[in-house]
C-alpha positions as CSV (number, residue, x, y, z in Angstrom):
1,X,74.6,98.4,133.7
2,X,73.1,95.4,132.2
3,X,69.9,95.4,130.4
4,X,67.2,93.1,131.5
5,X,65.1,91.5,128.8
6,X,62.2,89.6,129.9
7,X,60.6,86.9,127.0
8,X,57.2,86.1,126.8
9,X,56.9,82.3,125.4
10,X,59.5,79.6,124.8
11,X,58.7,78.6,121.0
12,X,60.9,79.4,118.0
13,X,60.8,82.8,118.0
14,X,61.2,83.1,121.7
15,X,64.0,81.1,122.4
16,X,65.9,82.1,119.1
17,X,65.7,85.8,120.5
18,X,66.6,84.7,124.4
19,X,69.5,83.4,122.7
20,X,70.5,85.9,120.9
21,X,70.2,88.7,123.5
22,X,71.4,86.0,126.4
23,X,74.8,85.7,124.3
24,X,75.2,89.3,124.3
25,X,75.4,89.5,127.6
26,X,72.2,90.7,128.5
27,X,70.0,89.7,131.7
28,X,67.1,87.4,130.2
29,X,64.0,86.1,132.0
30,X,62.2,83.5,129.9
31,X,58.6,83.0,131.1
32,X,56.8,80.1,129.9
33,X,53.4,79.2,130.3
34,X,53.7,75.5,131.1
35,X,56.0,73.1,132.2
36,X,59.7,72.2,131.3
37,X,59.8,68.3,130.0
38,X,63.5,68.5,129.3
39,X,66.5,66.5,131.1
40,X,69.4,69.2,131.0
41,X,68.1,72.0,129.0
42,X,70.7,74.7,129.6
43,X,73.4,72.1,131.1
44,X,76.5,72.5,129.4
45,X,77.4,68.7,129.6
46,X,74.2,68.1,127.1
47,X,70.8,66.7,127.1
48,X,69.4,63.7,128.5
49,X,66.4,61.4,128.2
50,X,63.2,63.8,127.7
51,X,60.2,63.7,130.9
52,X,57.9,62.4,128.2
53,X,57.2,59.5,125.6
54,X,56.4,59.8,122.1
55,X,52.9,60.9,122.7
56,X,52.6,62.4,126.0
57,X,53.5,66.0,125.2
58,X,49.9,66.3,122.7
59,X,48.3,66.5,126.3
60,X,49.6,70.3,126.6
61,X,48.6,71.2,123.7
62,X,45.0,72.1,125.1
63,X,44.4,73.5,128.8
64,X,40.9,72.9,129.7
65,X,41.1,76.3,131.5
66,X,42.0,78.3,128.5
67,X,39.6,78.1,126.1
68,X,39.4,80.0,123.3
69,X,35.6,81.3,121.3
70,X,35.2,81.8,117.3
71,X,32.4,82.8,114.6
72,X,32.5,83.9,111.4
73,X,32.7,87.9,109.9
74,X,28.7,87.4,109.1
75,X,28.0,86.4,112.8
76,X,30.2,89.2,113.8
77,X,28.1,91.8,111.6
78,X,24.6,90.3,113.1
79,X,25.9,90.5,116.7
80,X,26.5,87.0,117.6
81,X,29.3,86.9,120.4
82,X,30.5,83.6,119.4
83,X,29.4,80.0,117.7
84,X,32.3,78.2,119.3
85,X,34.0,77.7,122.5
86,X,36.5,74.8,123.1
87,X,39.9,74.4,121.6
88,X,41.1,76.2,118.4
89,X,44.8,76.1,116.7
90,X,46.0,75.7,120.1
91,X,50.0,75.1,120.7
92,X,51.8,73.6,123.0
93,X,51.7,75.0,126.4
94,X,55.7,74.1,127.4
95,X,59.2,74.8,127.2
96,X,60.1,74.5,123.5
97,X,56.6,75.6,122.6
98,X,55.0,74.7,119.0
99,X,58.4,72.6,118.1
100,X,58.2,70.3,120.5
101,X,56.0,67.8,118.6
102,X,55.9,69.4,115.1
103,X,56.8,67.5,111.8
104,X,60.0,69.9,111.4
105,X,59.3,71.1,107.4
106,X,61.4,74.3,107.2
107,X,60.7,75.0,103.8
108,X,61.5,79.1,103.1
109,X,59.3,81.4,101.6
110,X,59.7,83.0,98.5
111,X,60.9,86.3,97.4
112,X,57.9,87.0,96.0
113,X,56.4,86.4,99.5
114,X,57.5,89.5,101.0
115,X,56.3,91.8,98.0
116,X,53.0,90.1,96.8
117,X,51.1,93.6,96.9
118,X,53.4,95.4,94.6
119,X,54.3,92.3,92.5
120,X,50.5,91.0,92.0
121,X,48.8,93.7,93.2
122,X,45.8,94.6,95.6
123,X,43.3,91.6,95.8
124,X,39.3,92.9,96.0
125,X,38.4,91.5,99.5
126,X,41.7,91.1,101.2
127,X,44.5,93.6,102.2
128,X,47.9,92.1,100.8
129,X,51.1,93.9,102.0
130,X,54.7,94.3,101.4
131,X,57.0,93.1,104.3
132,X,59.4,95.7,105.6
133,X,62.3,94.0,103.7
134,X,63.0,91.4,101.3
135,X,64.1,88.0,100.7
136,X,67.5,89.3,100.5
137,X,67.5,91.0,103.9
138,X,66.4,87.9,105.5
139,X,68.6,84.8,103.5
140,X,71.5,85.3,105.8
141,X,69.2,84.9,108.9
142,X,67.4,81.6,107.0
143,X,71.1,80.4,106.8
144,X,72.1,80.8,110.4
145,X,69.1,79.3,111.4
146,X,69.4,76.4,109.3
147,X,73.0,76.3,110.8
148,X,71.9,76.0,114.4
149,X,69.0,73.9,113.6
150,X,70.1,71.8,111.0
151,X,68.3,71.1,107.9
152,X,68.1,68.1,105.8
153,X,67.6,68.7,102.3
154,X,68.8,68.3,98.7
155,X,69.4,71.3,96.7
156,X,70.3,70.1,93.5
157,X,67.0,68.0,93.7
158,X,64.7,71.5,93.9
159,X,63.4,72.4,90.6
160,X,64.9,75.8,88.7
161,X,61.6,77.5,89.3
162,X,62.1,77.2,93.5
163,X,66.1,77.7,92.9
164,X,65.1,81.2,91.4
165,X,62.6,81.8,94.2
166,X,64.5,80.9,97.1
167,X,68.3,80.7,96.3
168,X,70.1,79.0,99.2
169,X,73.2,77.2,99.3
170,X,73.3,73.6,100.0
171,X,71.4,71.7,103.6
172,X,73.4,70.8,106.2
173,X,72.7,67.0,106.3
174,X,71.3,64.8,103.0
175,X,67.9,63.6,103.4
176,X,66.3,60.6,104.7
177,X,65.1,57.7,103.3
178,X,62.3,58.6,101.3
179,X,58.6,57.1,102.7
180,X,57.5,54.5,100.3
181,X,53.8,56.5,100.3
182,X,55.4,59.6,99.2
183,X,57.6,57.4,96.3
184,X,54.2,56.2,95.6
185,X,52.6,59.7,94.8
186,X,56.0,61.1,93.3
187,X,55.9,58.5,90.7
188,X,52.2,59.8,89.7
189,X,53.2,63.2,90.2
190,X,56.3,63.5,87.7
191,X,53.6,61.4,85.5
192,X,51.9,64.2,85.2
193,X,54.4,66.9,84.7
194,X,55.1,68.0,88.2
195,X,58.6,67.9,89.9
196,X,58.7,67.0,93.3
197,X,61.2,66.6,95.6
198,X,62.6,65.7,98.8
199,X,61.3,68.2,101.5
200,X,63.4,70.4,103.9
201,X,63.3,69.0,107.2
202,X,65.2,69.8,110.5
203,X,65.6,66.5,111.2
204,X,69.0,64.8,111.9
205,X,70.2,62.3,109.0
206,X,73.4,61.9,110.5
207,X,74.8,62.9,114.3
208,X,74.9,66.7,114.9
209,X,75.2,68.8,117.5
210,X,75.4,65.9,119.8
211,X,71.7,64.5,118.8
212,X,71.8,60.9,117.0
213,X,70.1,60.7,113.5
214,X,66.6,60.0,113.4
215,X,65.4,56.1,113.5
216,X,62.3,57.2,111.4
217,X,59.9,55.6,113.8
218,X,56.7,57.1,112.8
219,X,56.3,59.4,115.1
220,X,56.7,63.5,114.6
221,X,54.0,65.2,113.7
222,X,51.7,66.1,116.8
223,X,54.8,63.3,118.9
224,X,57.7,64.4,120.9
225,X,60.8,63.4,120.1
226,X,62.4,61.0,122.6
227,X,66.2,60.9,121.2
228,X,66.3,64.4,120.2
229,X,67.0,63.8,116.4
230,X,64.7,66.0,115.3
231,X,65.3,69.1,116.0
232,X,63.3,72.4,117.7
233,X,63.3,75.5,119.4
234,X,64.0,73.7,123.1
235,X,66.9,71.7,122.1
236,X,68.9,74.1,120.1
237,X,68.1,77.6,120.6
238,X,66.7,77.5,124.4
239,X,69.3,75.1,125.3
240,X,72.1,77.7,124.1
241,X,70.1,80.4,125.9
242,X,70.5,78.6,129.0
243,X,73.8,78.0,128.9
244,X,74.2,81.6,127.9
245,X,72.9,82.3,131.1
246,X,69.1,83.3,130.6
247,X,66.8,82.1,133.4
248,X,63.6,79.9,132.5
249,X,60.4,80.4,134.4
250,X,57.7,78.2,134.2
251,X,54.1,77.8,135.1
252,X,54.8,81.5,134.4
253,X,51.4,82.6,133.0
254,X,51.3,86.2,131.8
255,X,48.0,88.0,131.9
256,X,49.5,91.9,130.8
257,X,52.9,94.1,129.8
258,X,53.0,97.1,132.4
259,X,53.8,100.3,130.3
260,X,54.0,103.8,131.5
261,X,54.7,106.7,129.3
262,X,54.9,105.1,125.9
263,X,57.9,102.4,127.4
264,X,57.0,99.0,129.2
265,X,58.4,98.5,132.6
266,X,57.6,95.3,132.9
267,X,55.7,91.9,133.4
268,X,53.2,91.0,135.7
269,X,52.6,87.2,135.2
270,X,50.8,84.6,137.6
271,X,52.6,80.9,139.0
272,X,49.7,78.4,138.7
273,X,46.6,79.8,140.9
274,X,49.0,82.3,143.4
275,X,49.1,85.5,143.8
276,X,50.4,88.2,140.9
277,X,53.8,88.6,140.9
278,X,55.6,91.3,138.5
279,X,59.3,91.6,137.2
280,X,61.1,95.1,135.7
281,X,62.0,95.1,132.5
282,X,64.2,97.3,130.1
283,X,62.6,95.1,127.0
284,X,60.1,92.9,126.7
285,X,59.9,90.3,123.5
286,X,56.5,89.7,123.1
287,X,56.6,85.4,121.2
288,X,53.7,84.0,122.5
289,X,52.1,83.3,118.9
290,X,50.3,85.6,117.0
291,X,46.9,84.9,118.7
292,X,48.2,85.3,122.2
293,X,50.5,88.0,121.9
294,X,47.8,89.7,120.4
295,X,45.7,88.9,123.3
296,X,48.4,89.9,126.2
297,X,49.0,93.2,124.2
298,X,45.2,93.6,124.4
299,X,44.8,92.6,127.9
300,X,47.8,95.2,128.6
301,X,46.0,97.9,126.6
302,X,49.4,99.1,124.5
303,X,49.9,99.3,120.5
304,X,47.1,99.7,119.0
305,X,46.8,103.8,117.9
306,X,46.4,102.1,114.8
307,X,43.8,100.0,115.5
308,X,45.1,97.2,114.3
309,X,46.1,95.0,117.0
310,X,44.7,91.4,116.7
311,X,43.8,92.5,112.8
312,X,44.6,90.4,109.5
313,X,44.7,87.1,111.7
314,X,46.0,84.7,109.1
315,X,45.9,80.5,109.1
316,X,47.1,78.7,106.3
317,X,44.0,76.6,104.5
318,X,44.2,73.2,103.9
319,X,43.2,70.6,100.3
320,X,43.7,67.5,101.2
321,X,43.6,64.4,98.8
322,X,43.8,60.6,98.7
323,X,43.8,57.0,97.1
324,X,43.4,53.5,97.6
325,X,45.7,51.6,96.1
326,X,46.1,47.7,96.1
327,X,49.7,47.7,98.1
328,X,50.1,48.6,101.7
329,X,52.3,52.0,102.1
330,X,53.2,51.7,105.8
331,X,53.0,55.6,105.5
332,X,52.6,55.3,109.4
333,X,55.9,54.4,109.2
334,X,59.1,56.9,108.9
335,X,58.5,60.9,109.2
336,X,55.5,62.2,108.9
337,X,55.9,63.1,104.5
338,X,59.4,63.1,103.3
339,X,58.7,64.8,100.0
340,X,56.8,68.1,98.5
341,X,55.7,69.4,95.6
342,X,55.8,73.2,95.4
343,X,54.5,73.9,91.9
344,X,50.6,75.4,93.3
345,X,52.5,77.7,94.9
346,X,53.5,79.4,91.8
347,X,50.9,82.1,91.7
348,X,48.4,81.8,88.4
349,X,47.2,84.9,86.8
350,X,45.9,83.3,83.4
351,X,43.1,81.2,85.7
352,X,42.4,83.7,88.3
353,X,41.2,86.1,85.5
354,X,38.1,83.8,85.4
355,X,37.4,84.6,88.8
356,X,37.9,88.4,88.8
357,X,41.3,87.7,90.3
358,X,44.8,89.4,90.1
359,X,46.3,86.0,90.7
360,X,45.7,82.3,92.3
361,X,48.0,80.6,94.7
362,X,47.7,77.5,96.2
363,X,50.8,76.3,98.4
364,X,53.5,73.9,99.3
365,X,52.3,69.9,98.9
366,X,53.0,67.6,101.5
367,X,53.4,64.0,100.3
368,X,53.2,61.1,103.0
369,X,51.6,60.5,106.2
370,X,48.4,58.6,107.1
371,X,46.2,58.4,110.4
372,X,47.4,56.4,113.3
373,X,45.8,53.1,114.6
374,X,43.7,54.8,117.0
375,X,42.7,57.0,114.8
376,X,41.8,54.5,112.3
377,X,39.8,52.4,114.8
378,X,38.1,55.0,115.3
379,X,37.0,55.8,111.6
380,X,35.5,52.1,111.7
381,X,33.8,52.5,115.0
382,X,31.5,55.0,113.8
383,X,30.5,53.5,110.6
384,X,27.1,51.8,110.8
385,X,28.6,48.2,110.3
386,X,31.8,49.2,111.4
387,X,31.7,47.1,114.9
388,X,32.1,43.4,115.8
389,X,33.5,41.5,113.5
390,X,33.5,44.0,110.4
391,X,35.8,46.1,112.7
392,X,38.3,43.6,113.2
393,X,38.1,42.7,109.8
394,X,38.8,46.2,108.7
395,X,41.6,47.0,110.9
396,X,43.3,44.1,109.1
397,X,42.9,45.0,106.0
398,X,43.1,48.3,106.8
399,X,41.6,50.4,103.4
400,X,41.9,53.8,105.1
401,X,45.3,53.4,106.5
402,X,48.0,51.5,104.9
403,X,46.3,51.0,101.4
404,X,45.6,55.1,101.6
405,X,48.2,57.4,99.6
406,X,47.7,61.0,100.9
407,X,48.8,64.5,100.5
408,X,47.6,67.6,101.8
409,X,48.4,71.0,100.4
410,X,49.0,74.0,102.8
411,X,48.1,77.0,100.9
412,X,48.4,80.9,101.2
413,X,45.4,82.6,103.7
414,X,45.0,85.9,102.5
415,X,45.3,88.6,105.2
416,X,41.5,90.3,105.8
417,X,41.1,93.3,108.2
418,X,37.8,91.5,109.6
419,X,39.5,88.5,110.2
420,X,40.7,89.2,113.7
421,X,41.4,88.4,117.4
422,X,39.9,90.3,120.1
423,X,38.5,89.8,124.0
424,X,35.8,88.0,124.4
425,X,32.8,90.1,126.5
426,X,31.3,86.8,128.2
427,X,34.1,84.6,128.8
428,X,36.9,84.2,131.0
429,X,39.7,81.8,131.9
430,X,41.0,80.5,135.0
431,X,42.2,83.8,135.9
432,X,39.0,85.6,134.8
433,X,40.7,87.2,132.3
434,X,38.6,87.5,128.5
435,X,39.8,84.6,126.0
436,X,41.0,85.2,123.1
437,X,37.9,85.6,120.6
438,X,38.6,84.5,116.7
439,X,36.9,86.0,114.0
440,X,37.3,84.5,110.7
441,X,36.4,84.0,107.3
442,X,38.0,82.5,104.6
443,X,38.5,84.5,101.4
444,X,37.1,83.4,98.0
445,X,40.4,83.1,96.7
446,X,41.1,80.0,99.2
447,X,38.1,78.5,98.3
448,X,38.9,78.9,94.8
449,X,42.4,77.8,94.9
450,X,41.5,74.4,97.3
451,X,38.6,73.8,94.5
452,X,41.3,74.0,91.6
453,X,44.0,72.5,92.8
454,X,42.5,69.6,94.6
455,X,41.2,67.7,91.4
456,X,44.6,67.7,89.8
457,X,45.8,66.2,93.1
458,X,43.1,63.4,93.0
459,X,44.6,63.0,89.1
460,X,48.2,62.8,90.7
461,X,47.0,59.8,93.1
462,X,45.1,58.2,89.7
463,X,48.3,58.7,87.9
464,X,50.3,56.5,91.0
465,X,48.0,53.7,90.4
466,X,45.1,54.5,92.8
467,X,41.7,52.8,92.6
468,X,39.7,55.1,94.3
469,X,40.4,58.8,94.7
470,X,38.6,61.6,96.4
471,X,39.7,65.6,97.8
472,X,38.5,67.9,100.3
473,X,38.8,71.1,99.5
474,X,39.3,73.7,102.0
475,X,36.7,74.9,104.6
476,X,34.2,73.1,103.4
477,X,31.8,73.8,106.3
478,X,31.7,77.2,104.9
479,X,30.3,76.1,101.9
480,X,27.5,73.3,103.3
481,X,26.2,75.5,106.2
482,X,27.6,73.2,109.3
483,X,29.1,75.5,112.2
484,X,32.4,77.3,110.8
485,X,35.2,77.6,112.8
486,X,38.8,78.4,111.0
487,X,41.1,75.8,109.8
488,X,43.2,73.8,112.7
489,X,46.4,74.1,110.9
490,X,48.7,75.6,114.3
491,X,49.8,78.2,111.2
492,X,49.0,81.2,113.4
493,X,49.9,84.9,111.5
494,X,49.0,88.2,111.3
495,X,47.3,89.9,114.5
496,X,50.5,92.7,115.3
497,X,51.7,93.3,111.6
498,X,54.9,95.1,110.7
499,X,55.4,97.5,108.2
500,X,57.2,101.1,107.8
501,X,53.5,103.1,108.7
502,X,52.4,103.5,112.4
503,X,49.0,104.3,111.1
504,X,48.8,100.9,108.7
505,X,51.1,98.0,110.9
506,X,51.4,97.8,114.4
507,X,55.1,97.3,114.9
508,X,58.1,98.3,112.3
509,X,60.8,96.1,110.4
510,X,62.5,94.7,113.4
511,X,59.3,93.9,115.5
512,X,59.4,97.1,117.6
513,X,55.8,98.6,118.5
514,X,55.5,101.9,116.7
515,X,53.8,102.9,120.2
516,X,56.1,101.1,122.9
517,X,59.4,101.0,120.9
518,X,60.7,98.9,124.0
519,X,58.3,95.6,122.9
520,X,59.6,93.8,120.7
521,X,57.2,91.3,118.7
522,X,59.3,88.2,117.7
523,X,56.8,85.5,116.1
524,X,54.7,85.0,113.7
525,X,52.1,88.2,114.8
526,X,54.0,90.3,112.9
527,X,53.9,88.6,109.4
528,X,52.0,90.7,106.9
529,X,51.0,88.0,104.8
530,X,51.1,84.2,105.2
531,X,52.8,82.9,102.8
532,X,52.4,79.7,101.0
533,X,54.8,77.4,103.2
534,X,55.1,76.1,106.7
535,X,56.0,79.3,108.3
536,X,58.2,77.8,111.8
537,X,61.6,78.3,109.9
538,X,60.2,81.7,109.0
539,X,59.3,82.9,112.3
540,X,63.1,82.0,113.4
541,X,64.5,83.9,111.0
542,X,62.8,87.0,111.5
543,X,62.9,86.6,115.2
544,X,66.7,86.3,115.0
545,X,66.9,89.4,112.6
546,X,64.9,91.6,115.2
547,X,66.8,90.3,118.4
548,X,70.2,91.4,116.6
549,X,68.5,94.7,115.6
550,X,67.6,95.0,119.4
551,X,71.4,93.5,120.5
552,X,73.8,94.9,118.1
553,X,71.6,98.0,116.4
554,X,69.7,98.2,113.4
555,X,72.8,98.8,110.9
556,X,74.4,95.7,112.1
557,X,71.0,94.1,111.5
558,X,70.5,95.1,107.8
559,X,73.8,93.3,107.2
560,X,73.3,90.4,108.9
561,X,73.1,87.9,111.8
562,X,76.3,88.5,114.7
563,X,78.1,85.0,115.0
């Protein structure tokens, strides 16, 4: 008899599992929450022409509808229900899910980001934990992702210090042609000791897989793709699942897991504004991203004997920096930062004993990109002499676009227990169902690390020739008393956290609820600690080590991915 698998979400950890259990010859249901914008996703023949141009897909990102609420863990403790309502680290509601207009930096983590409680210890405030398994358990996943994906990269390029951290063998494809911004920046950077280096991206640099190589036109990050060069969950996973047979649902919006006895059943999901339906299930995948699988698990009232569902919510903080210099970068132009510098995320003891801390860590460095026209426009727009002629004038000469050399640095959010995602008591969606509510707070260690780190960025840009430099360090409205809400990075962790304990994680090493063995959790919920790198390629892998666990059995698992 066959099993039938029903997946809940389209994104990279979704599609990478339907895939997985599809090819085994299981019977998979893939509901997705919005729309399919794909010309022959699952067609064996291949791909065609995308239902959207370069920009039209940022329109799903947000559904009026769905909003979500936030305040901060003081709020919380005085009683106020929320400070915010509106849009918050929302992805894309459609086939492909977060990857469909992401910048496509596949950097790994570290192996010291899966044992940072045992290598650096507890930190006062926060509640670090081990993964489940180790760098070593997961590098032959990384490598079959990256196979299926492809990555472009240069390994001989990395310094020794990420070599030792991440070994790997080499990228798929060479990289692009760098972004003169980023040269810009690297030049300042290597001035000043640092090694950068061209970044890990799973974009094409040659043809592969039937996709052309990218024409670096400028637009990824937060775009679609309209040739399919750079790659994502839709177009690579998804499309094998479909052709493996899975069946894609759209405008399939969940609202709970049906569960009897300890074991889900099934699904009961709702098409548009009609009636509820329900499907049976065997197993359900839970990849809906960490804040709304945490909210569906809630909303189906299953998992939590711990009481730790929707708990150590994680985002990944953000230190940017800048520079004018005198030449124009075009950093518009090209993808969206073609290089990195990884040294902040080496983790500092010597400085955090100033701070009464076992360790700082900042986090990868992305070199390169700039605002877009619009965006620019509107920088000058509100500016109190910024209309008439002044505008036109400064869109010409454009000081905060193509004379600005950026970089912003995505650093390590360390998981709190009061940093969580629960129901909101006083608002509902479209389907009067409670949003998901966000309650965070940074930890002094973020504040401390963006507050370190971004002055010897500024010194980088000074280094490169800059004029002018300036950072802003993370979460800023913390510090100056505006009204908080947490960092917009789309970095969503935490929430449904594994680990070997039912009474400290919520699910165990291969995603599996401790309490409903049968849902499986296959995104970034389940990550006990954030890491200090963009964490898509991440979610894949572990996805794609918990779907074999649940296809092929656990021993198989622990050995490695089934080709």
């Amino acid at each position: 008899m066959t099993s039938h698998a029903i997946v809940i979400g389209s994104g990279a950890g979704a599609s990478v599992a339907a895939g997985v259990l599809a090819e085994a010859g299981w019977d998979v249901t893939i509901l997705e929450k919005g729309r399919n914008r794909f010309r022959g996703l699952g067609d064996p023949a291949g791909l065609g022409p995308p239902l959207f141009g370069g920009d039209e897909v940022g329109a799903d990102r947000f559904a009026p509808g769905n909003p979500r609420t936030a305040r901060t863990q003081a709020q919380a403790a005085a009683g106020v229900a929320r400070s915010h309502v509106g849009a918050l680290n929302n992805l894309p509601q459609t086939a492909g899910g977060g990857t469909i207009h992401w910048d496509a930096k596949v950097p790994r983590f570290w192996d010291i980001d899966f044992a940072m409680a045992s290598e650096y210890g507890p930190v006062p405030g926060a509640d670090v934990a081990d993964w489940p398994f180790s760098y070593g358990d997961l590098a032959a996943y990384y490598d079959r992702v990256e196979d299926v994906i492809g990555v472009a990269g240069d390994a001989d390029a990395e310094p020794d210090f990420v070599k030792a951290h991440a070994p790997r063998g080499p990228y798929q494809m060479p990289p692009g042609p760098p972004m003169y911004g980023a040269t810009v920046f690297v030049r300042g950077a290597e001035a000043r000791g640092y090694q950068p280096y061209p970044f890990a991206m799973a974009h094409n640099t040659v043809e592969r897989d039937g996709r052309p190589p990218c024409n670096n036109c400028g637009f990824c990050s937060h775009f679609g793709c309209t040739i399919h060069a750079r790659a994502g969950a839709a177009v690579t996973f998804l499309h094998r699942a479909l052709i493996a047979g899975a069946t894609l649902r759209t405008r399939a919006n969940v609202t709970r897991i049906i569960a009897e006895g300890g074991r889900a059943v099934g699904v009961a999901f709702r098409d548009g504004l009609s009636a509820e339906e329900t499907i049976e299930a065997d197993v359900v995948v839970l990849a809906a991203s960490a804040i709304e699988s945490a909210r569906i698990a809630l909303l189906s009232g299953i998992g939590d004997s711990s009481g730790l569902v929707g708990r150590h919510l994680c985002f990944h903080t953000e230190t940017f920096a800048a520079g004018r210099v005198a030449e124009r970068l075009h950093q518009y132009r090209g993808r969206s930062g073609s290089h990195c510098m990884m040294e902040p995320a080496v983790p500092d003891k010597a400085t955090a004993r100033w701070f009464g801390l076992p360790y700082l860590r900042g986090g990868v460095v992305e070199i390169g990109g700039a605002p877009m026209l619009v965006e620019e426009a509107g920088i000058y727009g509100d500016l109190p002499f910024g209309r008439g002629r002044n505008h036109k004038s400064m869109m010409r000469s454009s000081p905060f676009r193509d004379h600005l050399c950026s970089v912003q640095m995505i650093a390590e959010d360390l998981a709190q227990r009061t940093n969580a995602v629960d129901l909101d008591p006083g608002v509902k969606d479209i389907y009067g169902l409670p949003v998901a509510r966000i309650t965070y707070t940074p930890h002094r260690h973020e504040l401390i690390a963006g507050w370190y780190w971004g002055p010897k960025l500024a010194a980088c840009l000074s280094a490169a020739g800059a004029s002018t430099t300036y950072f802003v360090p993370p979460a800023l409205n913390f510090l100056t008393g505006g009204n908080p809400i947490a960092p917009d990075t789309r970095h969503i962790l935490g929430t449904l956290r594994m680990g070997t304990d039912p009474a400290a994680s919520v699910t165990d090493e291969f995603g599996r609820m401790h309490d409903v063995p049968n849902v499986v959790v296959c995104d970034g919920s389940t990550f006990p600690t954030s890491g200090a790198f963009n964490p898509t390629l991440t979610i894949m892998a572990t996805s794609l080590r918990a779907s074999t666990a649940l296809a092929h059995g656990d021993d198989t698992a622990r050995v490695g991915p089934v080709t």
